[in-house]
N, C-alpha and C positions, 0 to 999 in steps of 0.2 A: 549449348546455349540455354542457361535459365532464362525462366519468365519473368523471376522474381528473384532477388538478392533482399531475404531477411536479416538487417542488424538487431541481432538480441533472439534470448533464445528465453526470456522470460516470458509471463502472459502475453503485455502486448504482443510480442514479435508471434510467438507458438501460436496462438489463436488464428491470426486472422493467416499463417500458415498454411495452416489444416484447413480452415474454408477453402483457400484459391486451391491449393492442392485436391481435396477431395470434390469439393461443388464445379469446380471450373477445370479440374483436368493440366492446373499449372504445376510449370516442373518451377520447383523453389528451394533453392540453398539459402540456410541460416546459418551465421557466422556471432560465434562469441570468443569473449576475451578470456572469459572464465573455462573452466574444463568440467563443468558439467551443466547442463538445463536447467532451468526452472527459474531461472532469475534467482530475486533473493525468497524466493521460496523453496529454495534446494533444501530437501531434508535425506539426511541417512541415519543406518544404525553406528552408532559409535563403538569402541573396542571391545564393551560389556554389553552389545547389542540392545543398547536402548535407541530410539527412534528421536534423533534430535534434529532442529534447525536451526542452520549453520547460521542464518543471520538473524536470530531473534524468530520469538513467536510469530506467525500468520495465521490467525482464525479467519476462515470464513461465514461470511454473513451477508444477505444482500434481501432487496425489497423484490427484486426481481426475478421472476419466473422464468423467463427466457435465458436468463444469466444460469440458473439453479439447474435448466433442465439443461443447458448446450453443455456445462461443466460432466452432467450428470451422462453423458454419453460412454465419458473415459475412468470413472471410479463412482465406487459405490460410494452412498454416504453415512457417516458415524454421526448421527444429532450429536450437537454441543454445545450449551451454552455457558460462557466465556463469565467468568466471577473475576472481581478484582478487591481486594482488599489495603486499605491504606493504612499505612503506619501514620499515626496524629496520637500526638499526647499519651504515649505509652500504651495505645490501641488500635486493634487491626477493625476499622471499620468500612463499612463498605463504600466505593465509587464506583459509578457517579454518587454523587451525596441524595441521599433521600431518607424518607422520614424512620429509616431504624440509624439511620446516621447520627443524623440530629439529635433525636431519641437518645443514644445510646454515649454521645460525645458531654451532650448538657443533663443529663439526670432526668432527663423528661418524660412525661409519659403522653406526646399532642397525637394528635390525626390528624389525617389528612390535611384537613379545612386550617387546623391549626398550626398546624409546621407552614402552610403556602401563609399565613399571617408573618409567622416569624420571622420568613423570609425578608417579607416586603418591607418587616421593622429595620430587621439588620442592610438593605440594599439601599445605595447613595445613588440619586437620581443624577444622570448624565445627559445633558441636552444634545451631547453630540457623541457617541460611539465608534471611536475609532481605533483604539489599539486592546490588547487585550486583557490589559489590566479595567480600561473600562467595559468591558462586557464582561468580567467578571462581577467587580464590585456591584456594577448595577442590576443582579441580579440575587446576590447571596452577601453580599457587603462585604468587608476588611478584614474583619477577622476571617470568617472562612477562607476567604480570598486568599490570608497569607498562611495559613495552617495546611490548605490542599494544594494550592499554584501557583504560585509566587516563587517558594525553591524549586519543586519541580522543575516549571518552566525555565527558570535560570541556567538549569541544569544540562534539560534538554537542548537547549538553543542558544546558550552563550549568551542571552540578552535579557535584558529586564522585560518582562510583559510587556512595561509600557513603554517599549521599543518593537514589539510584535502586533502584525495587524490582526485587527480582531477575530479573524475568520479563527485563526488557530486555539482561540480557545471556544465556538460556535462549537464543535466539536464533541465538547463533553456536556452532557442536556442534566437538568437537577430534577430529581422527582418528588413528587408528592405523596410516594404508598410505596409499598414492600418491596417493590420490583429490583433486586439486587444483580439484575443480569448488563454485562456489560451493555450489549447491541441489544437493541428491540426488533432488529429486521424481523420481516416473516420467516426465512429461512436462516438458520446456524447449523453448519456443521461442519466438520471436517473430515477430507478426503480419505476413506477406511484402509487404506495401504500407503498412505505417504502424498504428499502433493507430486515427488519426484517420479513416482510410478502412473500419477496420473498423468503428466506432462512423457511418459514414453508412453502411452497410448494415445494419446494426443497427437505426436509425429511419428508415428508408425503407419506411414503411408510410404508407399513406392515413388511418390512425383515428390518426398522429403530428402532432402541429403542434410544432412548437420556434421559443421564443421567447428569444433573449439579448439581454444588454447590457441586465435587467432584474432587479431585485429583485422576489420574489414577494409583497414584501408593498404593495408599487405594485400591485397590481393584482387581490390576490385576493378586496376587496370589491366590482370594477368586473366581471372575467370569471365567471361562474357555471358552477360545479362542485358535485358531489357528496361527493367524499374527495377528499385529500391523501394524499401520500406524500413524504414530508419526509426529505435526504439532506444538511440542511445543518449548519451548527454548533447544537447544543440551543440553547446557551442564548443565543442569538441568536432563536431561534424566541421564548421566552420574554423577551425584551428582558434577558437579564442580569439578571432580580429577584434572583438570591442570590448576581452578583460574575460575573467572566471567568472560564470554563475553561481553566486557562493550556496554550500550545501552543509548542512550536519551531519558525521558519522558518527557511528558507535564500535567501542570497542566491546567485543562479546567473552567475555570471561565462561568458560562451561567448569561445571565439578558435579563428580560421580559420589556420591554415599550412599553407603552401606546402612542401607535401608528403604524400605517400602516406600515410604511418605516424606516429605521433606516439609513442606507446610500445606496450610489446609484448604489453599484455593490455586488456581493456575496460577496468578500472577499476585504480586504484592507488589502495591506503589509505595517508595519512602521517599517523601516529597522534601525530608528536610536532612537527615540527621547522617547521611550519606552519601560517597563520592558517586554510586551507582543510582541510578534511578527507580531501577526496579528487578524481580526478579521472578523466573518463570520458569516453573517444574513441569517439564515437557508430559508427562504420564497422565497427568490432568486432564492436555487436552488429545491424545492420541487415544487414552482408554487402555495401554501396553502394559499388562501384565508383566513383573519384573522383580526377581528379589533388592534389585537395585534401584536409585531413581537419578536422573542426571536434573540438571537445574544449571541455566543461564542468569548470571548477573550483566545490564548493561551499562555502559560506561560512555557517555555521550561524547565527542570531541569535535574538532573543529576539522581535520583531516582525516583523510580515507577514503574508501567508498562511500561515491554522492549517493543517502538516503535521503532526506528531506531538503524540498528546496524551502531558504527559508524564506519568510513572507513580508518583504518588508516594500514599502514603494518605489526607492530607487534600483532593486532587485528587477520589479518587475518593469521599471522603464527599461532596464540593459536586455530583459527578453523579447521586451518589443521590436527591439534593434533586430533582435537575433529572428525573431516570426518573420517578420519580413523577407529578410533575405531566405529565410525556409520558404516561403512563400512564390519565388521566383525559380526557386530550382526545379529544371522541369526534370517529370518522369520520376520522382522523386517524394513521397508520402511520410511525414512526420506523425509518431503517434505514442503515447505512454506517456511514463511520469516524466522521464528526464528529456522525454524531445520536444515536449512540452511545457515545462517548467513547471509543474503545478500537484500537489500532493492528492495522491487518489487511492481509496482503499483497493480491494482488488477485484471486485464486482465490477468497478467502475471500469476498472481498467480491460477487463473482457469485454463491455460492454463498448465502450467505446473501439476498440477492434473492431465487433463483429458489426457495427455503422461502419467505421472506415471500408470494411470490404463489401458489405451492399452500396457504398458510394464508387468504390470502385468497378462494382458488375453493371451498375446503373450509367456510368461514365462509357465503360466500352458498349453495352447497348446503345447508345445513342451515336458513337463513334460508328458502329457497323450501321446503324441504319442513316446514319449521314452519307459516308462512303456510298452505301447502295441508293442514293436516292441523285447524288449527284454523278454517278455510273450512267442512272436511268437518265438523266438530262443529256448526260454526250452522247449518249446514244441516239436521244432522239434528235 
């Protein structure tokens, strides 16, 4: 008999794993569909033993200490900070946009003081902010607007910005001064032998069983368990009773060349001139010395592995449907991107784990001190 029945053997599910397991002494079997750990952070060496990941880049970064240090139990860490560069106008300049952008797109030579002027020239005041073509506009205006997101966006998400709700472009911040780094968290780096090494030290505990290359519901009427902890798609848990939560995939193109370098930052955004959206030379951010260098182009679609859910308002009424009914199911714990419906980097996504399991230790303390208190009353 398990304690616990983990679906998913990505952060969500592994994290709060490893707490009931190691903190609390719980015996817990996780179950994936996939045949190896790590969610979509599974990374390996490819044929020419370069160190890729299978589903697009994962840089780590977070504001968080707690997050940096509980990670930092199961891998060392490589600092790293994460460069992006855009193709606009037959030039690779940097994003987010800031003042060598600007600088460097218009022949300029402003500061600081003067690029946040420029901005506010070029930005179209909007009384009401709601999809993401207005939080764009009303921040950097039209033209940048449609030279950095506008194709992109389309790209990514099948829809016009001003069919996406604003959140998803809140996302990318504009700056006023040199700072060329993707994230500003406090902490960036990446896991110094692979995220996939650090997630087997992770469930490398004796009360761990992991079981893949299995859907959990093959088998959660044959293995006996207590709870669940559910990190899959909702409404998949629910057979889809009120319709698919629609989601964006990506198809991941890899190519190996013979050569050192392939270009001169981890990623390059080509927001217009191409079927792919971007591309991202793994050696950048791993540090892997290699005569050779591998490189992912991504290619967004509409089917596949659900990556992003997308964000639109009748999206999120069909999830409300579906939280609810999560909601009644007892013994039973919803947690991550997909049992959630909601896009989260991956700090967040530990983070919110290791709450769901002090809600859960907090839960049976009160459960044993209830039981023992009304023990205490039939007795007396």
């Amino acid at each position: 008999m398990f304690d616990y029945i983990v679906v998913g053997a990505g952060f969500a599910g592994a994290v709060i794993a490893e707490r009931l397991a190691s903190q609390e002494n719980k015996k817990i079997l996780i179950v994936d569909k996939r045949k190896h750990i790590g969610g979509n952070t599974y990374d390996f060496h490819n044929q020419d033993g370069i160190l890729v990941h299978q589903y697009g880049p994962h840089i780590f970064h977070t504001n968080s200490r707690d997050v940096f240090e509980y990670l930092g139990q199961f891998t060392a860490w490589r600092p790293y900070e994460h460069r992006v560069l855009a193709s606009v106008d037959g030039m690779l300049v940097p994003i987010p946009i800031n003042l060598n952008t600007i600088n460097s797109l218009y022949g300029l030579n402003l500061s600081s003081e003067q690029v946040d002027t420029f901005l506010k020239e070029k930005a179209i005041t909007k009384t009401h902010v709601v999809t993401s073509e207005d939080a764009v506009v009303s921040k950097i205006g039209k033209e940048l607007y449609e030279k950095f997101f506008k194709g992109y966006t389309k790209k990514q998400w099948g829809l016009d910005p001003s069919e996406l709700d604003a959140s998803v472009a809140a996302r990318i911040p504009t700056r006023n001064n040199r700072d060329d780094r993707y994230f500003a968290d406090s902490y960036q780096a990446m896991p110094l032998h692979g995220y996939t090494k650090m997630f087997e030290n992770m469930l490398d505990h004796p009360n761990i069983k992991v079981m893949l290359n299995t859907d959990y519901k093959e088998i959660e009427n044959v293995i006996p368990f207590k709870k669940m902890i559910y990190t899959g798609p909702v409404d998949y848990f629910f057979d889809y009773c009120y319709g698919k939560l629609p989601y964006r995939s990506i198809e991941f193109k890899f190519e190996t060349y013979e050569t050192e370098k392939f270009q001169s930052t981890g990623t390059i955004n080509y927001p217009n001139e191409h079927l792919y959206t971007r591309i991202t030379e793994f050696k950048h951010l791993t540090g892997q010395k290699h005569p050779k260098t591998s490189v992912v182009y991504e290619y967004p679609k509409a089917e596949g592995d659900p990556y992003y859910p997308v964000p639109r308002p009748e999206n999120a009424v069909l999830y409300k449907q579906y939280q609810l009914l999560a909601n009644e199911v007892p013994d039973t714990y919803f947690t991550g991107r997909l049992a959630t419906y909601k896009y989260y980097n991956m700090d967040q996504v530990v983070a919110q784990s290791l709450t769901l399991y002090k809600k859960i230790v907090g839960a049976s303390i009160l459960s044993h001190l209830s039981n023992g208190y009304e023990l205490a009353v039939n007795k007396a």
